[in-house]
N, C-alpha and C positions, 0 to 999 in steps of 0.2 A: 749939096742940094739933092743931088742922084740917092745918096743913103738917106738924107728924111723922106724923099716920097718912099721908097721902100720898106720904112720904118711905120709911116703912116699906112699903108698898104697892107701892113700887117696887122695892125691893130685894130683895121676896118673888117678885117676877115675874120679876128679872133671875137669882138664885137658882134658882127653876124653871127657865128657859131652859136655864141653865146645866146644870143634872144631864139635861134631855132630850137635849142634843145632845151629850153621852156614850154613848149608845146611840142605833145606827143599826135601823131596821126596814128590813127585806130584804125588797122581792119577788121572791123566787127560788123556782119553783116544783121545781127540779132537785132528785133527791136527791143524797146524800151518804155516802161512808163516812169515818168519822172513826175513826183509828188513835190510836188513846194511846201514851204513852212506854213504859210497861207492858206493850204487846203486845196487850190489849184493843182491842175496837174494837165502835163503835154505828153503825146507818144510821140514816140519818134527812133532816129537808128544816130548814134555817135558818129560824127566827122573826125573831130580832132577831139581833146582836152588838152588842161596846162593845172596848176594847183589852182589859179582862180578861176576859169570859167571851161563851159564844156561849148562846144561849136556841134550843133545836132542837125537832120534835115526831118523835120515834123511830117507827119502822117498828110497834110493838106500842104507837102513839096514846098514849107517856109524853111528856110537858111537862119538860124538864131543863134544867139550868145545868149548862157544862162549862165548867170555866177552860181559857183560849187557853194556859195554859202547858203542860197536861197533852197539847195535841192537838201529836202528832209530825208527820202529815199529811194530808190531806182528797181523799178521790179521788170523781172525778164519778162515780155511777153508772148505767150504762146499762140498756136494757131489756133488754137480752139477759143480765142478769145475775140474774134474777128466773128460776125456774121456770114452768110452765106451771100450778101455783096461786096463785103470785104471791110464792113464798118465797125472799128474799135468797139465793142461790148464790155469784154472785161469779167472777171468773177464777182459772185457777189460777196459779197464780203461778211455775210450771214447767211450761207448759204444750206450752214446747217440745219437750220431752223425754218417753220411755217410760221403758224399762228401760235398753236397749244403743240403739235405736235413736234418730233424729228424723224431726222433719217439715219443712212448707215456713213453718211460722210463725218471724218472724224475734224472735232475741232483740232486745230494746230495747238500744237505745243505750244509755249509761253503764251497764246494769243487769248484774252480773257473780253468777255463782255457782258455787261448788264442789259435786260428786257425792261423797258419802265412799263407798266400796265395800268389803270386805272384804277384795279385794285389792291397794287403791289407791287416791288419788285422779285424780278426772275435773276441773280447770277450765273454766270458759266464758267466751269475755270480749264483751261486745255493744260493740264495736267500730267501727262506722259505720252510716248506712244500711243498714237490711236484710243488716247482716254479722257474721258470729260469727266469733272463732276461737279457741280451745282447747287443750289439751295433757294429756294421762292418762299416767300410768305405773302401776309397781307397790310396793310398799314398798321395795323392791330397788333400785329403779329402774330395771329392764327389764324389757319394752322402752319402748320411750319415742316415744309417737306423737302428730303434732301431726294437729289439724283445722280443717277452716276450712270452713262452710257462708254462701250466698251465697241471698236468699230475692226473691220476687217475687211482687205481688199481683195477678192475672191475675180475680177476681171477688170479688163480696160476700162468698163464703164461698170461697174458692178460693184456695191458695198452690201455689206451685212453685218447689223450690229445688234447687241443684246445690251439690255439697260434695264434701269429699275426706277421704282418712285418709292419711300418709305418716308408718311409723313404722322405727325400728333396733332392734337389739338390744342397743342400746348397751355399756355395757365388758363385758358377758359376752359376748356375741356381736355384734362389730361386722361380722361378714362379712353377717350377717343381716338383710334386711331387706323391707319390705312394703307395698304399695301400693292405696287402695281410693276408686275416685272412684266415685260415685253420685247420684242424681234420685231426687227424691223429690216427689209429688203428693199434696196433701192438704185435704181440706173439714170444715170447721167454723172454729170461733174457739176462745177459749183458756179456755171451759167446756166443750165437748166438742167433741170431735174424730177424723178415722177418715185412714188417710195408708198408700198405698201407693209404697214403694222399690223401686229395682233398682237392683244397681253389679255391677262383676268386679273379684275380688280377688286379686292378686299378689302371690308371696310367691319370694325370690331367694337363694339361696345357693351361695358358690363357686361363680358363673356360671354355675348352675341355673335355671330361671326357669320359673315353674307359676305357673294360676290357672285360675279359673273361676270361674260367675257367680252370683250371688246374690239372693235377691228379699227381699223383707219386709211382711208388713200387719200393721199397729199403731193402735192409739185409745184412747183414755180419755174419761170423764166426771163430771164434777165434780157427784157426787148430794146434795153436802149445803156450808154453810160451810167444816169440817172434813176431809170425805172424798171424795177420789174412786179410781173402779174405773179401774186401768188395764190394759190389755193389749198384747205386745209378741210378737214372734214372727222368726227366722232362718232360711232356708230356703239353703243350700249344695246345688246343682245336682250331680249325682252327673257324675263325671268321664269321657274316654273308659278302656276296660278295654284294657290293652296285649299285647301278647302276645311274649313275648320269650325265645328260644333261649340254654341258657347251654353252654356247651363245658367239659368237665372232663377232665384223663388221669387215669384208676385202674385198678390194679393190676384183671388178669381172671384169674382161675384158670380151665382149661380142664376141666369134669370127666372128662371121657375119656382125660385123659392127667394130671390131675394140676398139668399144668405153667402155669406165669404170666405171661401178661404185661401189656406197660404200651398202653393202647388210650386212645381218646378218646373220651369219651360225651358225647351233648347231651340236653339234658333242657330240654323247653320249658314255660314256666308262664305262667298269665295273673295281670297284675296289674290290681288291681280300686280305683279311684276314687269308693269310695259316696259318696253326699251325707250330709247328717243336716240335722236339725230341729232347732230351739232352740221350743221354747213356754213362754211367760212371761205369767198371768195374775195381779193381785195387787190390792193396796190403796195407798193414799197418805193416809197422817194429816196434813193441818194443823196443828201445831203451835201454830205463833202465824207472824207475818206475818216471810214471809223462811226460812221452818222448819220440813223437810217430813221425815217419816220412810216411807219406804216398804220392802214386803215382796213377794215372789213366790214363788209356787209355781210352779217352772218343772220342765221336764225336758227332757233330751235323748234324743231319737228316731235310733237308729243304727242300722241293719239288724233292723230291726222290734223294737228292743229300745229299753225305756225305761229312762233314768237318773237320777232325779229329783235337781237341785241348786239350794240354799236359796240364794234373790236377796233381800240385804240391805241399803238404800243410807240416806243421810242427806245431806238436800240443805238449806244454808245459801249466802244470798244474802251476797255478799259488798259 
């Protein structure tokens, strides 16, 4: 009797052993965001795991079991992802991008996304170290302009990047086409951020060739999980004003005599290169992760006239 309790004693312990070293305890003081299949997503720091579930304590001090099958992917989180009272914000997950314009933060590597627009899509593709490049048309599909921005990290909060635009007019107008390389300097990370641009932009047809230069200042801020305020803005340099004599023959009637004739008249007129404004202040809803809907109250600014047009886009990670 003495050797089976002994027997059983042992097999109760080997038993034990066994169900412990299925769950591993973590110390890992980092947090965490943890994405679900579902597009949900919890922060938190790891208590324990096992292969099937992970044992976490959430940012609002819940104790929960999440099965490893439901968790899509786990991203570290940093402090700069927390507000200044301590509330989960997060990066934006477009935070490359305003409305029309960019900055010097570089898309990620493999991380690719499409712009829906009302009159077209925008692609991005993150493409190499610190390099994107892109291609937009229109429903139509013209014109059809490719891009390619090239980004560099010069401090803690500091990017600088040089890109370009090179688009045609393709089969409606293949004579037509347009050029726009530009720099672009800008500070913050990819919760908030503020990025001023300059380029000159060229535009050629039938061996015409015009341009002039452009500037830009844009930022947003990512105020909440869900939303952030962004702002975007276009500024076209008003042109030089031309002045040019044009030579006509028309018929003159003389009134003292009645009689007619054919004479040549010049008539000189100034031609005028105004600039305008593009300003685009709006919103950006987070959707779920990869999936953004954004809106703008914009207008355009033309000889002191305002023309207000509705900026509509929808941004999915591809």
């Amino acid at each position: 009797m003495k050797s089976f309790f002994i027997l059983l004693s042992f097999l109760c312990l080997a038993k034990l052993s066994v169900s412990q070293s299925d769950t591993t305890a973590v110390l890992d003081t980092n947090t965490y965001r943890f994405i679900k299949t579902d597009g949900g997503e919890l922060i938190g720091k790891i208590m324990s795991q096992d292969a099937r579930e992970l044992y976490i304590l959430t940012s609002d001090n819940r104790k929960i079991y999440i099965p490893q099958h439901i968790i899509k992917d786990m991203v570290l989180v940093k402090s700069s992802d927390f507000n200044s009272i301590g509330d989960f914000i997060g990066e934006d997950k477009f935070a490359t991008r305003y409305f029309i314009t960019t900055n010097g933060l570089p898309i990620v590597k493999g991380e690719h996304y499409v712009q829906w627009n009302l009159f077209g899509p925008d692609f991005q593709f993150g493409l190499g170290k610190n390099l994107g490049v892109g291609v937009m048309t229109s429903w139509l599909g013209t014109p059809v302009i490719g891009t390619i921005k090239k980004s560099w990290t010069i401090g803690e909060k500091t990017q600088f990047a040089v890109g370009g635009l090179l688009g045609t007019g393709s089969w409606v107008a293949p004579e037509w086409g347009g050029a726009l390389p530009f720099g672009t300097l800008s500070f913050g990370n990819r919760s908030k951020n503020l990025a001023v641009s300059a380029g000159y932009g060229a535009i050629w047809q039938d061996g015409d060739l015009n341009g002039r230069a452009l500037t830009s200042i844009a930022g947003m801020v990512k105020v909440s999980t869900k939303l952030s305020l962004v702002f975007d803005s276009f500024f076209l340099l008003p042109g030089k004003t031309e002045t040019v004599t044009r030579y006509d023959d028309e018929w003159i009637i003389d009134p003292s005599t009645g009689q007619g004739s054919l004479q040549t008249v010049s008539t000189t007129i100034e031609i005028r290169n105004p600039g305008f404004s593009l300003i685009i202040p709006g919103v950006r809803w987070h959707q779920a992760e990869g999936k953004a809907f954004q809106f703008g109250f914009s207008g355009v600014i033309t000889d002191d006239r305002v023309t207000p047009v509705p900026m509509v886009q929808w941004y999915r990670s591809l």
